[in-house]
C-alpha positions as CSV (number, residue, x, y, z in Angstrom):
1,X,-107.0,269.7,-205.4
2,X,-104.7,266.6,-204.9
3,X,-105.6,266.0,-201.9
4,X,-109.7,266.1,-202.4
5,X,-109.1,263.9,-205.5
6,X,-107.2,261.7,-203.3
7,X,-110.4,261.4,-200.8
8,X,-112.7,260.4,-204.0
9,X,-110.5,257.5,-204.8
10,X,-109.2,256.6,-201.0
11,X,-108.6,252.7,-202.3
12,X,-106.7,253.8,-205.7
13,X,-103.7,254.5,-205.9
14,X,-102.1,257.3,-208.9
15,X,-98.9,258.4,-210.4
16,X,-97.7,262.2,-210.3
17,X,-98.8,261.8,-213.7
18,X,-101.8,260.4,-213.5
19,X,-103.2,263.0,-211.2
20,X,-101.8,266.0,-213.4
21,X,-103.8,265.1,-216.1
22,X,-107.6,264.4,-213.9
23,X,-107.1,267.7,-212.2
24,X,-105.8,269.4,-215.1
25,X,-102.9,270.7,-213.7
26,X,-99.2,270.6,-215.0
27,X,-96.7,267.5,-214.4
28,X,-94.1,270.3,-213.4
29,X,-96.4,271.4,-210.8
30,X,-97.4,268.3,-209.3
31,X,-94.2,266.7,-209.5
32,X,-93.7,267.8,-205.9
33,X,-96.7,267.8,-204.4
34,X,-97.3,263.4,-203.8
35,X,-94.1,264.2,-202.1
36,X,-95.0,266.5,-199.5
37,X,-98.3,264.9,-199.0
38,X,-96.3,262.1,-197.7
39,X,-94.3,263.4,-195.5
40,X,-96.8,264.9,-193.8
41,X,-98.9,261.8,-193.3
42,X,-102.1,262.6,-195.7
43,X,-100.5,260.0,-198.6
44,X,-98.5,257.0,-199.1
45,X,-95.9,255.7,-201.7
46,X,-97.6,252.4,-202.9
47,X,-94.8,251.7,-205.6
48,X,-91.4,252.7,-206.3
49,X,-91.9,252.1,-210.0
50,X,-94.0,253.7,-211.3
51,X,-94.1,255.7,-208.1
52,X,-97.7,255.3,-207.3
53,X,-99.5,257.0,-204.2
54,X,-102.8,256.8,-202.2
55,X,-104.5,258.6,-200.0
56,X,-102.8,257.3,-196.1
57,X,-105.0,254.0,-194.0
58,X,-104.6,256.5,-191.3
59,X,-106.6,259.2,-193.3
60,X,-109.3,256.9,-194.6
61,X,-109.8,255.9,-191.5
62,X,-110.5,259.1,-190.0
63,X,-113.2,260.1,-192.9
């Protein structure tokens, strides 16, 4: 679910936060999951505060 919302909005960037509430999905749940995205290349820390992410220039490229 993150990741298709982060496709939708490839030039946005969201907090953990953010993207609990527009998927409807607990903050406890997602509080990992911008994490792992990153380290596997499909997402990119923006900001440190808030920590913002958006979906990786290597991914939107490849779309």
């Amino acid at each position: 679910m993150v990741i298709d919302h982060l496709h939708a909005h490839p030039e946005e960037a969201f907090t953990a936060t953010r993207i609990s509430r527009i998927i409807e999905k607990s903050s406890g749940a997602m509080a990992n999951a911008p994490d792992k995205l990153v380290s596997q290349g499909i997402a990119e820390q923006v900001n440190d505060r808030p920590r913002t992410f958006q979906l990786a220039n290597s991914t939107v490229n490849n779309t």
